[in-house]
PAZA-457124 format. One record per residue: residue number from 1; chain; y, z, x of N, C-alpha, C, O in turn. Coordinates in Angstrom, 3 decimals. Layout:
<num: NUM, cadena: A, nnorth: Y, nup: Z, neast: X, canorth: Y, caup: Z, caeast: X, cnorth: Y, cup: Z, ceast: X, onorth: Y, oup: Z, oeast: X>
...
END
This chain:
<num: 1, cadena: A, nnorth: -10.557, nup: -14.445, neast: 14.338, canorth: -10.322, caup: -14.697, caeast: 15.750, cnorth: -11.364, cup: -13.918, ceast: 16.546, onorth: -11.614, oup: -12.729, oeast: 16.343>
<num: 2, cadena: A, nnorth: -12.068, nup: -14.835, neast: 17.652, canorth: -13.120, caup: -13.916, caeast: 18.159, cnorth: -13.094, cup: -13.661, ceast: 19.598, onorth: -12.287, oup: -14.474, oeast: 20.050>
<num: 3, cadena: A, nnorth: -13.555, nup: -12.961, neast: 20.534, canorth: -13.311, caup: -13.251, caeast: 21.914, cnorth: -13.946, cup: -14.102, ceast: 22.748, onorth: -15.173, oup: -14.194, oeast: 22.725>
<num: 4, cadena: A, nnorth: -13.428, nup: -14.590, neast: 23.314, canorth: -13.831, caup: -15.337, caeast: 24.400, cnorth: -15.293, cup: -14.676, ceast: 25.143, onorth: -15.372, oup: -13.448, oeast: 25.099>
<num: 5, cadena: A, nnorth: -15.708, nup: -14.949, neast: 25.387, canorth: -16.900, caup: -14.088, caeast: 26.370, cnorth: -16.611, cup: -14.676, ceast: 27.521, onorth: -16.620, oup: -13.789, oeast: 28.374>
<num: 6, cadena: A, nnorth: -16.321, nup: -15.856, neast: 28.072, canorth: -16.494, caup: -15.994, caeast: 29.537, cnorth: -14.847, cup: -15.146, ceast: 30.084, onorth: -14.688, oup: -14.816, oeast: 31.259>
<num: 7, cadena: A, nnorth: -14.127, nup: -14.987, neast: 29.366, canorth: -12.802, caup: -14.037, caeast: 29.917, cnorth: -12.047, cup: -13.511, ceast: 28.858, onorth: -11.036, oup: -13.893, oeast: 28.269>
<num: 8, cadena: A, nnorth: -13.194, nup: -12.008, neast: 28.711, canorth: -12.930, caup: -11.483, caeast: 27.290, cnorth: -11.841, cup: -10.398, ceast: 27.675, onorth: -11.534, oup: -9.717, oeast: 26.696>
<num: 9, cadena: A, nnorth: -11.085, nup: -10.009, neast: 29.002, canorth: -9.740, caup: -9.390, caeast: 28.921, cnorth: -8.861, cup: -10.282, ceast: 28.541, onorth: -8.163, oup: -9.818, oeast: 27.640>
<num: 10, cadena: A, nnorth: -8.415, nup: -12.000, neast: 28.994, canorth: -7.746, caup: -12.401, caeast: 28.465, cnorth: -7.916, cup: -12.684, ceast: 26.973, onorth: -6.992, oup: -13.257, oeast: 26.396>
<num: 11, cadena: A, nnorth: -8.707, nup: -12.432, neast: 26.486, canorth: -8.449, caup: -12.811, caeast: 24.253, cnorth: -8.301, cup: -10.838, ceast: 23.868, onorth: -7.867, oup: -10.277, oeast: 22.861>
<num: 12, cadena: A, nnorth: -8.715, nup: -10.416, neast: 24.808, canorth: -8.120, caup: -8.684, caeast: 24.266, cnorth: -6.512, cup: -8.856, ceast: 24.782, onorth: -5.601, oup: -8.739, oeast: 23.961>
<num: 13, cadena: A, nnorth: -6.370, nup: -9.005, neast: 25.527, canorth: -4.864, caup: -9.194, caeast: 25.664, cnorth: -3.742, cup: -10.035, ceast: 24.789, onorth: -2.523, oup: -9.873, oeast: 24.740>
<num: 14, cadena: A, nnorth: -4.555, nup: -10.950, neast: 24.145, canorth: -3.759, caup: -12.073, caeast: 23.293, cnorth: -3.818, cup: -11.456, ceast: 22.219, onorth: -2.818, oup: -11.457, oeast: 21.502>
<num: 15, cadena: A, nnorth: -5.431, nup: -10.508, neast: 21.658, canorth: -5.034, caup: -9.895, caeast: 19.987, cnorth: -4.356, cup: -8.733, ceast: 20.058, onorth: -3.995, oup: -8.116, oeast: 19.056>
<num: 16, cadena: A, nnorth: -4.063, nup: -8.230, neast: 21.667, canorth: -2.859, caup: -6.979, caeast: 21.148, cnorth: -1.350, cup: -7.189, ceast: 21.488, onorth: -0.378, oup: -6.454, oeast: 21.311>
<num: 17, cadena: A, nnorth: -1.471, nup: -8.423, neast: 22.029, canorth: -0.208, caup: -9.156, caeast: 21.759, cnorth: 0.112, cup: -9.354, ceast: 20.644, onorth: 1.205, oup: -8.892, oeast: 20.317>
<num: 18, cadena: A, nnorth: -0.859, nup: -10.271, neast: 19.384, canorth: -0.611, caup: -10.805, caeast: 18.509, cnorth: -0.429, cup: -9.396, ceast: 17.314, onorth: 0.406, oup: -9.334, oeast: 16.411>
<num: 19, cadena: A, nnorth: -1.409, nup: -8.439, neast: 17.635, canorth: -0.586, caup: -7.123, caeast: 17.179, cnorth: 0.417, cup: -6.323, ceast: 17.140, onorth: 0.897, oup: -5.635, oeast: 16.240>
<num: 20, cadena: A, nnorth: 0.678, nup: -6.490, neast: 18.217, canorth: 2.168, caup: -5.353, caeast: 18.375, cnorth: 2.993, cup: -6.406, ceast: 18.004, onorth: 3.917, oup: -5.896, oeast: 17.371>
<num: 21, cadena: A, nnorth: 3.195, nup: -8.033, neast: 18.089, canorth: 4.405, caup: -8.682, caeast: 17.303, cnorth: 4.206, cup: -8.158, ceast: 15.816, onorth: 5.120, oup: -7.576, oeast: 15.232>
<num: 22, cadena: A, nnorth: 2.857, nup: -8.413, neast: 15.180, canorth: 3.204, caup: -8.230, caeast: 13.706, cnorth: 3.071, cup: -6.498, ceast: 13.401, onorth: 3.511, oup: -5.933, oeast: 12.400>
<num: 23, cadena: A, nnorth: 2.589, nup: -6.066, neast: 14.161, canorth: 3.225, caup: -4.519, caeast: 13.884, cnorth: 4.288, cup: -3.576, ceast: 14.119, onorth: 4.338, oup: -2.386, oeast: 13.809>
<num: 24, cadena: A, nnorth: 5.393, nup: -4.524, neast: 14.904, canorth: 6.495, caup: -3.765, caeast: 15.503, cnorth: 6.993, cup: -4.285, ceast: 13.759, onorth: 6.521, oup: -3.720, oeast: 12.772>
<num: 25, cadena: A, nnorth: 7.711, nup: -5.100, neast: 13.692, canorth: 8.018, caup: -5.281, caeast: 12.661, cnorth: 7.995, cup: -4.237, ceast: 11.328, onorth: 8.939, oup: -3.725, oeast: 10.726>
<num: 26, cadena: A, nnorth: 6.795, nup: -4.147, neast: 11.150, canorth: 6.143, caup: -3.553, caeast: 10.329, cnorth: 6.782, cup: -2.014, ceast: 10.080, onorth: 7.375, oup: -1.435, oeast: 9.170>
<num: 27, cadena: A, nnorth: 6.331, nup: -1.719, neast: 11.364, canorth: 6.747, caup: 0.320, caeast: 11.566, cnorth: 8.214, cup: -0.001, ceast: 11.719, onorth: 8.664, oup: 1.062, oeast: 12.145>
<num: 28, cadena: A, nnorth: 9.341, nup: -0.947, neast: 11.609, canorth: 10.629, caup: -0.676, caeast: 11.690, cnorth: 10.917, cup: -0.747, ceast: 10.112, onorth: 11.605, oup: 0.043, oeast: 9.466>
<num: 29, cadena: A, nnorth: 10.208, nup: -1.915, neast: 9.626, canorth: 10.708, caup: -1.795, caeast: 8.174, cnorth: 10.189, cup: -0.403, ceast: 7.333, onorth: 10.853, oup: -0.075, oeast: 6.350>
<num: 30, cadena: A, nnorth: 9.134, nup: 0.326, neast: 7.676, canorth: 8.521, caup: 1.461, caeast: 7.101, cnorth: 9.513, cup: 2.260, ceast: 7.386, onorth: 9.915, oup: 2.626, oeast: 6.282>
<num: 31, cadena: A, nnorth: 10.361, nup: 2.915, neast: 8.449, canorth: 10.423, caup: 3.796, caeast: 9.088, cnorth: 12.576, cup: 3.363, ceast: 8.545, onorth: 13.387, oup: 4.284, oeast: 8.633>
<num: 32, cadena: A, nnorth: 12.889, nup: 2.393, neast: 8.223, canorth: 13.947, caup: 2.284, caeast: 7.731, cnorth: 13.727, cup: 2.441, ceast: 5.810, onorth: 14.719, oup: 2.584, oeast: 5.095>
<num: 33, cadena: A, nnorth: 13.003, nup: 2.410, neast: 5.512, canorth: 12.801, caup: 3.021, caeast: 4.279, cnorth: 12.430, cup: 3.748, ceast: 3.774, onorth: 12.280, oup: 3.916, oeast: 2.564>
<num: 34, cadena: A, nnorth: 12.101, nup: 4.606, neast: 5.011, canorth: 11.686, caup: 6.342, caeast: 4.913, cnorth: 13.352, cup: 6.928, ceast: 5.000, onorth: 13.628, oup: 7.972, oeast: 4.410>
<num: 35, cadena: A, nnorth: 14.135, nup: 6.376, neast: 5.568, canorth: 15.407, caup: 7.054, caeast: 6.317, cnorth: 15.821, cup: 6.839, ceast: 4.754, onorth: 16.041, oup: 7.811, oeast: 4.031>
<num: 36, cadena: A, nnorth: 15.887, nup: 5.838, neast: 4.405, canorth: 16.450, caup: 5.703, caeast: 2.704, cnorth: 16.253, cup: 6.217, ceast: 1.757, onorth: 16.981, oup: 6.521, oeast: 0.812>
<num: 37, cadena: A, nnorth: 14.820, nup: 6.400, neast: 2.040, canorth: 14.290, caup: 7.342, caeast: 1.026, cnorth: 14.983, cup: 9.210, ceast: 0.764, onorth: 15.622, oup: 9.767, oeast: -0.128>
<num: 38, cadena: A, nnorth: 14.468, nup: 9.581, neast: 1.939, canorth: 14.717, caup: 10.872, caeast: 2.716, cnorth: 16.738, cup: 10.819, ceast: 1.945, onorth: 17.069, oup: 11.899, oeast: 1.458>
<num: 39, cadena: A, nnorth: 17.747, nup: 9.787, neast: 1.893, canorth: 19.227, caup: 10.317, caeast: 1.797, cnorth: 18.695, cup: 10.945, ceast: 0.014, onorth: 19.022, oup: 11.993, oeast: -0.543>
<num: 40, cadena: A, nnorth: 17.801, nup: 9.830, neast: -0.480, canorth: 17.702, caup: 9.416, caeast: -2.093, cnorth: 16.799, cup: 11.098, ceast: -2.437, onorth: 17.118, oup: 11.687, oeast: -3.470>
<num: 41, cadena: A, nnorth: 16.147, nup: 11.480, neast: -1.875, canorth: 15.162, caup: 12.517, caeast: -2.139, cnorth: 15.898, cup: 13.907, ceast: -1.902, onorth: 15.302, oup: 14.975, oeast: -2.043>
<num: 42, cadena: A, nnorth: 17.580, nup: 13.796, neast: -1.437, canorth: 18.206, caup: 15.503, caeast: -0.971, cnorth: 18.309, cup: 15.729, ceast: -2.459, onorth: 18.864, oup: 16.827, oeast: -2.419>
<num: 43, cadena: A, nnorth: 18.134, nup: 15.404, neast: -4.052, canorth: 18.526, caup: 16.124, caeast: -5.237, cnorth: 17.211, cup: 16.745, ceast: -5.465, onorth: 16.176, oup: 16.088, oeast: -5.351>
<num: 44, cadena: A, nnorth: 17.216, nup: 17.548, neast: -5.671, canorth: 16.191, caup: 18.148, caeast: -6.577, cnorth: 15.365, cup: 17.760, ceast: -7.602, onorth: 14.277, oup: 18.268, oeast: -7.875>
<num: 45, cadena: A, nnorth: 15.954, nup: 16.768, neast: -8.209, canorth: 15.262, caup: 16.402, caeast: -10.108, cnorth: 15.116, cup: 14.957, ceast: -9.244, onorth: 14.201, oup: 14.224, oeast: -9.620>
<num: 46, cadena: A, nnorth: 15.681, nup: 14.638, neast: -8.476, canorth: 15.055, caup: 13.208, caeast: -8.218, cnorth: 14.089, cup: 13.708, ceast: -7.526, onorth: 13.212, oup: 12.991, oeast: -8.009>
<num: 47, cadena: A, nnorth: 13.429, nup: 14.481, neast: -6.645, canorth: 12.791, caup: 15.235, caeast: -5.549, cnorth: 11.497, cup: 15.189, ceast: -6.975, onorth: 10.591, oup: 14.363, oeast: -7.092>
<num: 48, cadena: A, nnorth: 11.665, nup: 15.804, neast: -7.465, canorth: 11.140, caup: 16.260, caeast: -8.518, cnorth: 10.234, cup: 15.312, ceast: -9.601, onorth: 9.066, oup: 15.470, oeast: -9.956>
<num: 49, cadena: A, nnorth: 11.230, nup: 14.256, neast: -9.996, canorth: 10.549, caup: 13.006, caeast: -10.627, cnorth: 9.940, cup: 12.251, ceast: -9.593, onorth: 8.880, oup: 11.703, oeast: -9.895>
<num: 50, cadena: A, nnorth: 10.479, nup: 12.061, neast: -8.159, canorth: 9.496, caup: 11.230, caeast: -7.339, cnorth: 8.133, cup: 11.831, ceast: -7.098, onorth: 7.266, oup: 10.998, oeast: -6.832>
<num: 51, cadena: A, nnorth: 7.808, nup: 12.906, neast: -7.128, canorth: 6.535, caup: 14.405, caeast: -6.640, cnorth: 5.688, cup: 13.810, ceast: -8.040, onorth: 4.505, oup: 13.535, oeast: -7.839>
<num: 52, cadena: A, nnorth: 6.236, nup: 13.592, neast: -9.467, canorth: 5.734, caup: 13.520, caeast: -10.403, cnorth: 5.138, cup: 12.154, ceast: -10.975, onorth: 4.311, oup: 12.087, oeast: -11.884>
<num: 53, cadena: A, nnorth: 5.747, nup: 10.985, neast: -10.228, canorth: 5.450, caup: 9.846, caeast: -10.371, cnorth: 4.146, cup: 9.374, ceast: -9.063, onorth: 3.114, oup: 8.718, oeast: -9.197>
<num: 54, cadena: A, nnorth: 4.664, nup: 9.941, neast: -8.013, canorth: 3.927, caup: 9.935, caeast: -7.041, cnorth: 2.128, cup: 10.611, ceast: -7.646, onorth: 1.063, oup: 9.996, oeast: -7.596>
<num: 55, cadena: A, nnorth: 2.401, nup: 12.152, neast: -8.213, canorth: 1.140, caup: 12.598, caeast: -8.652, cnorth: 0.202, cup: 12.010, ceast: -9.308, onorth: -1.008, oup: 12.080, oeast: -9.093>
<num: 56, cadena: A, nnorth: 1.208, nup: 10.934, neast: -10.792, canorth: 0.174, caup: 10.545, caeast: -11.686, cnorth: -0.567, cup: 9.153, ceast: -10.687, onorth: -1.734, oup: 9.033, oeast: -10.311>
<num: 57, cadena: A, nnorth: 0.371, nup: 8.425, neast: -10.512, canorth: -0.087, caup: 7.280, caeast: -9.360, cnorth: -1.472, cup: 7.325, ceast: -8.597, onorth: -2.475, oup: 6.617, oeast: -8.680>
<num: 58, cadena: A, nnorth: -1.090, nup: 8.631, neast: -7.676, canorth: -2.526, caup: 9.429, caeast: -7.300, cnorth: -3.356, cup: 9.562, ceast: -8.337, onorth: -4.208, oup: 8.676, oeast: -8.264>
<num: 59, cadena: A, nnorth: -3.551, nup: 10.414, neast: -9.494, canorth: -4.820, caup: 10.697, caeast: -10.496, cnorth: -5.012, cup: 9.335, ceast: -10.856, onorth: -6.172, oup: 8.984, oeast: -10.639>
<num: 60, cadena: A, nnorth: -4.144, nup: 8.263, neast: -11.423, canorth: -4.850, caup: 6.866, caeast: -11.356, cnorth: -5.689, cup: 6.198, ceast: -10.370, onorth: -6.706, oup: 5.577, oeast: -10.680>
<num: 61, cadena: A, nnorth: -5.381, nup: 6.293, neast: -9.520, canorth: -5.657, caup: 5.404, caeast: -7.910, cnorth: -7.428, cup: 6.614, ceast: -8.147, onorth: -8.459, oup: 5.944, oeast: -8.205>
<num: 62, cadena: A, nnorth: -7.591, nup: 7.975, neast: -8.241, canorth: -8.659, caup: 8.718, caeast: -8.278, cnorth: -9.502, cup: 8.157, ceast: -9.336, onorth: -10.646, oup: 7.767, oeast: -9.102>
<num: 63, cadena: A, nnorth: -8.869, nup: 8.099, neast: -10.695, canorth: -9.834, caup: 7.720, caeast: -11.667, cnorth: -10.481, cup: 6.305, ceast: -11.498, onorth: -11.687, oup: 6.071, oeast: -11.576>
<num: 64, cadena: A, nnorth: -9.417, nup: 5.337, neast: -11.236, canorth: -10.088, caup: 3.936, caeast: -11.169, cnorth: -11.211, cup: 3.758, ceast: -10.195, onorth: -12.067, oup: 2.906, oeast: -10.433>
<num: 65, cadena: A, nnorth: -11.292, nup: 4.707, neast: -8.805, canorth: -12.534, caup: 4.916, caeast: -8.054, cnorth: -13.642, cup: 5.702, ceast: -9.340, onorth: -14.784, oup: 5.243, oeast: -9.329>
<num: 66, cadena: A, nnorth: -13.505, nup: 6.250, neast: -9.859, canorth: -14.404, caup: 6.982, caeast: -10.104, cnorth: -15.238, cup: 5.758, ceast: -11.384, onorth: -16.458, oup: 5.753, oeast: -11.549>
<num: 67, cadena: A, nnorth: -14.671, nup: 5.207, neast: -11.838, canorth: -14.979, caup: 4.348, caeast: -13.329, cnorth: -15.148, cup: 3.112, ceast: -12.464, onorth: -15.122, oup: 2.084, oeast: -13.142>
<num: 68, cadena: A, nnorth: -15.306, nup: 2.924, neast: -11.223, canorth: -16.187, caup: 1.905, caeast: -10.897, cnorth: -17.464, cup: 1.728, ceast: -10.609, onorth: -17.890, oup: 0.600, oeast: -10.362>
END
């Protein structure tokens, strides 16, 4: 989608329209599965295995940059 040039406030106005619809969405579903997360994360050993699953995830996500 590109702007208009002869009335480039109205197509900036339409792509942050067309943004905030698909991003409200977005930050409610994030932000309701943080709240879920956060009840699931008060144990310790689950606290614990998520920190640990989360870590290796990370050193993968690092190595596969590096071996490209």
């Amino acid at each position: 989608m590109y702007t208009n040039t002869i009335e480039p406030y109205i197509s900036i106005l339409l792509v942050a329209i067309i943004f905030a619809l698909i991003n409200w969405p977005c930050v409610a579903i994030w932000a309701m599965f943080g709240s879920k997360l956060r009840e699931k994360l008060k144990q310790p050993s689950t606290l614990k295995r998520f920190n640990l699953v989360m870590g290796i995830l990370l050193a993968l996500s690092g190595i596969s940059v590096l071996l490209q």
